[in-house]
N, C-alpha and C positions, 0 to 999 in steps of 0.2 A: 489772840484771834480765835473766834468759838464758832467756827468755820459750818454751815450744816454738814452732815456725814456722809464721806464719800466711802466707797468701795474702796476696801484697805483697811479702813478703820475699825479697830477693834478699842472701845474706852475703857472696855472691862479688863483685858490682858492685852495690853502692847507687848506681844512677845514678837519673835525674831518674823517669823512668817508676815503679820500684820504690816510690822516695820517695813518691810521689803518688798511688799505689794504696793508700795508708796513708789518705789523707785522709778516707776514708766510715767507715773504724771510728775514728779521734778525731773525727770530728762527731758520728756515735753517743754516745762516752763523754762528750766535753763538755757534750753536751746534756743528758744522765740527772745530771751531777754538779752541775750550774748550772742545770738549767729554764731555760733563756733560749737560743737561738739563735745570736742576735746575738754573745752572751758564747761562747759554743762556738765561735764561726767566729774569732772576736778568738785565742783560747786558739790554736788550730789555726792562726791566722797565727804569731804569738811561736812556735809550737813549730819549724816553719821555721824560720823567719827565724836563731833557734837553730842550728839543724841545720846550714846554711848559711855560719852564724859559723865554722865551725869551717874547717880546712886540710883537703883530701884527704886527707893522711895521719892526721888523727884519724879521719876518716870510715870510713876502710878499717879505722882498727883495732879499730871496734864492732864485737861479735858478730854481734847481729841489729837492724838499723836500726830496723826495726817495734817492736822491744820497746825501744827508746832513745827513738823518738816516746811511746809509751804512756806512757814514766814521766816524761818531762818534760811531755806534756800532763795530768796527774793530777797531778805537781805545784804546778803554773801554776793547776788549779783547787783544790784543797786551799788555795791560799794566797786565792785570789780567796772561796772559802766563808768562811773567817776574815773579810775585811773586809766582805765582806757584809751579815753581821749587825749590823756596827756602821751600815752606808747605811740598813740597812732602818727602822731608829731615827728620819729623818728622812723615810722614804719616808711620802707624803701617802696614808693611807688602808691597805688590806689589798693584801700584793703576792701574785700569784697567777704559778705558772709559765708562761710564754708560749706562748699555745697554738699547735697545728701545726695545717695543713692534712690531704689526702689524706695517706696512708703515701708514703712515701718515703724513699732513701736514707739517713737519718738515725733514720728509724722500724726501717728492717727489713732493716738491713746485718749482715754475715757476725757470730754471735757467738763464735766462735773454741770450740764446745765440746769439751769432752776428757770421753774415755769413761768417765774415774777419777771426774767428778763425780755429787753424785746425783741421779736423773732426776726428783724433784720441786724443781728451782732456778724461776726465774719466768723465764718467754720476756723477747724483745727487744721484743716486743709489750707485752705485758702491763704492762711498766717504762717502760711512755711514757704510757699514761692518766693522765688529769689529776689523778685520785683517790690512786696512785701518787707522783705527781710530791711532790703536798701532802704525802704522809705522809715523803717523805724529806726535803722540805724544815722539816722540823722536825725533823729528825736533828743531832747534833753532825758537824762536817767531816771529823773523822776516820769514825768510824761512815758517815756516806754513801760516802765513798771510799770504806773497807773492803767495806760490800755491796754499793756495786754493781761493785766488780770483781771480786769472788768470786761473789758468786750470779749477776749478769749476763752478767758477759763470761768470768766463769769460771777465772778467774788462781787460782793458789795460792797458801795465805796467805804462802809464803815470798819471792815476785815482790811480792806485796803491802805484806808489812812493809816491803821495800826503797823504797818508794814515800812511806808513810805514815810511818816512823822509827821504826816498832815493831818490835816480836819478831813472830814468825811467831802466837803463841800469845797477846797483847795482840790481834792484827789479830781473829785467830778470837773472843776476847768483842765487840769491837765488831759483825762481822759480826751475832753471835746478840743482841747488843742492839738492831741495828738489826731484824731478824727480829720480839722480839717487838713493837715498833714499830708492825709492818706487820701481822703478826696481831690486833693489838688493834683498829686503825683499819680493815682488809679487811671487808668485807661480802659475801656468796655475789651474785652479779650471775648476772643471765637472761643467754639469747640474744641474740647483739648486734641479730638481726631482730626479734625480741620488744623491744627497748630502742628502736628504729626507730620501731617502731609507738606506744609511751609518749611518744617524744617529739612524733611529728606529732601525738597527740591534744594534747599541751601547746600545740603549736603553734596549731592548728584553737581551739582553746579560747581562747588569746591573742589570736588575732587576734578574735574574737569576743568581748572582753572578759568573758567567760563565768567573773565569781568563782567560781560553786558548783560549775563542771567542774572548773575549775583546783584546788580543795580536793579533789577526790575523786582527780588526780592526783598531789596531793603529798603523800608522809606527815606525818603531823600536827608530827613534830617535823625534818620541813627546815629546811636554810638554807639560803640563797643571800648569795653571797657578788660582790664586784665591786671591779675594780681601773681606777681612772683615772689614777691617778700625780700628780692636781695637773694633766694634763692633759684630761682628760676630765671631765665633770660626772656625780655618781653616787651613789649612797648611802655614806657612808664606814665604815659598821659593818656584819657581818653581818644581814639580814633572819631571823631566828628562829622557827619554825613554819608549819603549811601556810596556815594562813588567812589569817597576818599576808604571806607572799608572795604570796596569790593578791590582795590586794587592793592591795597596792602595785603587781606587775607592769600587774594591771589597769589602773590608773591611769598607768603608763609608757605603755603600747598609747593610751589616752585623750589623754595628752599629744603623742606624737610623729604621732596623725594619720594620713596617707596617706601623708606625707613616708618613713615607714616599710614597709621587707617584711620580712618572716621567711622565710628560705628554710633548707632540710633540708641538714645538709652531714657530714662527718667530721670530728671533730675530737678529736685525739690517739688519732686509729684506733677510737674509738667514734663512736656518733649525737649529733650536736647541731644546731643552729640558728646561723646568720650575722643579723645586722640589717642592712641596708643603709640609709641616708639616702642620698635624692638622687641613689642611682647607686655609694655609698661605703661600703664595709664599715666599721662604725662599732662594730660591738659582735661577739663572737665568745662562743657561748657553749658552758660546757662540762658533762653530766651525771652524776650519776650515779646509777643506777637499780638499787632494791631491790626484785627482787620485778615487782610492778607500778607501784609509785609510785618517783616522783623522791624521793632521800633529800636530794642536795646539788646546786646550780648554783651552775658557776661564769663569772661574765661579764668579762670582761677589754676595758676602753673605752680603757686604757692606746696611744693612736697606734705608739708606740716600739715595739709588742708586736705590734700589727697589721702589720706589712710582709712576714713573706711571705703576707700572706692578699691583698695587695692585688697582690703581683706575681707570684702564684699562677695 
């Protein structure tokens, strides 16, 4: 892969510094290919540790080190999305991608755009909302590979095919199958200050066990969706229309007490709500909002999934 030159790259001395300025764009890519964190940071050690194996003199004789990281950490997860699907087989309950905190380095690092592409591609933003996340996790491995290094980070199909074991022209259908994927599933969203304001009413509403508010903020055919892993206690099937979640939530708010806050936070760079118990971020949740009503929530209890909320 003879990738053009991004910021990082040094062809002349791949020394330590050069190497490692690579690190914020594959935790970017790890994370959009995997939905998991934890598994992007895993992926981004191996690709080191990689890199490392080898002698000075192979090192010197890559072209461009940054584009040698890229394809061996898009490897590393192409193979990790195959096995995947066979864990999630036993995975206890719905697995939802692990949500992020505030924007950061892994939200809204450099996307390497080149001026040949076309200027309706989807931001680095926009590819990390939770709404996002879900619609690519129900993508085939190839297809997620293929879009999000084309549309995302903006490679050409023929760096791409090298990556994924296709033709340049194999890559490009995956890409537009993942595409219409994301058009079918996409919904027109308001302003994130207008989503702000929807969700503290949900909130204000929650906390007031308030069913008839909570119904007039959810559209009638929401769900709400929730991951505990076998860890966490939760509902294990989606919740299905606005009434049937404003009454269950309601009765969450009744069970958990005072023991309970709900506070206002970002999460995967839109508005959502944290739960705390006791002092302990215990639930993370994530929206999305059509219009003026919640169309879907999603809540993630999964422990493994919470740690950087909690070292945040």
């Amino acid at each position: 892969m003879t990738t053009r030159a991004e910021p990082g790259d040094d062809q002349s001395d791949p020394g330590l510094s050069a190497i490692m300025s690579e690190r914020r764009r594959l935790i970017n890519l790890g994370y959009r290919l995997l939905g998991s964190l934890a598994d992007a940071e895993d992926v981004v050690q191996e690709t080191y540790a990689r890199w490392y194996a080898m002698s000075a003199h192979e090192q010197q004789a890559i072209e461009s080190p940054g584009a040698w990281l890229v394809t061996v950490a898009s490897r590393i997860c192409l193979n990790l999305l195959g096995s995947a699907r066979a864990r999630r087989e036993t995975y206890v309950g719905d697995w939802i991608p692990e949500p992020l905190p505030e924007p950061t380095e892994w939200i809204t690092g450099p996307s390497g755009v080149d001026g040949s592409d076309p200027a309706d591609r989807v931001t680095l933003d926009e590819s990390v909302t939770m709404a996002f996340l879900v619609v690519l996790d129900s993508m085939t491995p190839a297809e997620r590979v293929a879009f999000v290094l084309h549309d995302v980070f903006r490679y050409p199909f023929g760096e791409v095919a090298e990556i994924v074991g296709r033709t340049p022209a194999a890559c490009r259908q995956l890409a537009s199958s993942a595409r219409r994927r994301i058009r079918t599933a996409q919904t027109p969203a308001g302003p994130s200050a207008g989503q702000a304001g929807i969700v503290r009413q949900f909130k204000t509403a929650w906390e007031a066990k308030d069913i008839d508010a909570l119904i007039t903020l959810l559209d009638p055919d929401a769900t709400a969706t929730a991951d505990g892993g076998g860890l966490a206690v939760t509902h294990l099937h989606p919740i299905v229309g606005g009434e049937q979640i404003a009454r269950a939530y309601a009765e969450i708010a009744r069970v958990s007490g005072h023991r309970t806050t709900f506070l206002e936070c970002t999460v995967n760079g839109l508005p959502g709500l944290v739960a705390q118990q006791d002092g302990n971020i215990a639930t993370v949740f994530a929206f999305e909002i059509v219009g003026d009503r919640v169309r879907h929530i999603w809540a993630v209890r999964n422990p493994e999934k919470l740690r950087p909320w909690r070292s945040s």
